[in-house]
N, C-alpha and C positions, 0 to 999 in steps of 0.2 A: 335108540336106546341100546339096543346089540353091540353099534358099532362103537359106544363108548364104552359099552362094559369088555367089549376085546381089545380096544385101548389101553385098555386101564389092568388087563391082565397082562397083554404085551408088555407096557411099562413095568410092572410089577416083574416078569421075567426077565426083563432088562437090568432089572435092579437086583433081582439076585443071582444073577450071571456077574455082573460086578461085584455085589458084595461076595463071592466067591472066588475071583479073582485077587480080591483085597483083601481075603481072608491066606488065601496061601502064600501072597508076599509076606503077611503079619508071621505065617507061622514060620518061614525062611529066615526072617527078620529076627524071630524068636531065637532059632535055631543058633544062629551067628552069635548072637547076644550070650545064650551060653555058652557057646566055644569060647568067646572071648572070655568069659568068666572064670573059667575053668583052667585056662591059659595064667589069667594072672593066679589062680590059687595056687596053680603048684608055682609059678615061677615065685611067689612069696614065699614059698615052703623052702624051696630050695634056697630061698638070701635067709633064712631067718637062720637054716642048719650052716650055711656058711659064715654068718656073723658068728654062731655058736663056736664053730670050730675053731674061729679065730681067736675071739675070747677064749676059750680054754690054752691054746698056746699060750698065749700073752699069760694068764694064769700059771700055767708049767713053768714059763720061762722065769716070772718072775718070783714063784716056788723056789726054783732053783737058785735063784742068784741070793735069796734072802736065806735061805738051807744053807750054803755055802758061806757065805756070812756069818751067820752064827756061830757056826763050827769053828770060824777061824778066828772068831771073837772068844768061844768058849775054850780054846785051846790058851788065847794068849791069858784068859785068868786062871786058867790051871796051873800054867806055867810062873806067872805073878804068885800064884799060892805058895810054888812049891817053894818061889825064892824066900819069899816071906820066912815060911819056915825052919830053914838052913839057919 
């Protein structure tokens, strides 16, 4: 009866000598798993401020080109007005 009950505490040591083992791969595993994480957040942070900055050029530019336009459309009725007038 001795001899099974030191068996069976041997096995038991067994077992949490492995589940100790499998426990610090788990937390390794964990560790990785957030780097990775953390990795894609900023690398998202960073495309999402780069699509922003593109969009707003594209917005200036085409600011500009329609500002420029106007003016040159509001010029030619001012000047349509003045003949009008004569």
């Amino acid at each position: 009866m001795d001899k099974q009950i030191l068996n069976m505490l041997s096995d038991i040591q067994q077992n949490m000598k492995e589940f100790d083992r499998n426990l610090k791969e788990f937390g390794n595993d964990l560790k990785e798993v957030k780097e990775t994480v953390n990795r894609i957040e900023t690398s998202q942070t960073e495309d999402v401020i780069a699509m922003l900055k593109v969009g707003n050029q594209r917005s200036e530019t085409d600011f500009h080109y329609l500002n420029t336009r106007i003016t040159n459309i509001d010029k030619r009725v001012f000047n349509l007005e003045n003949r009008a007038e004569r």
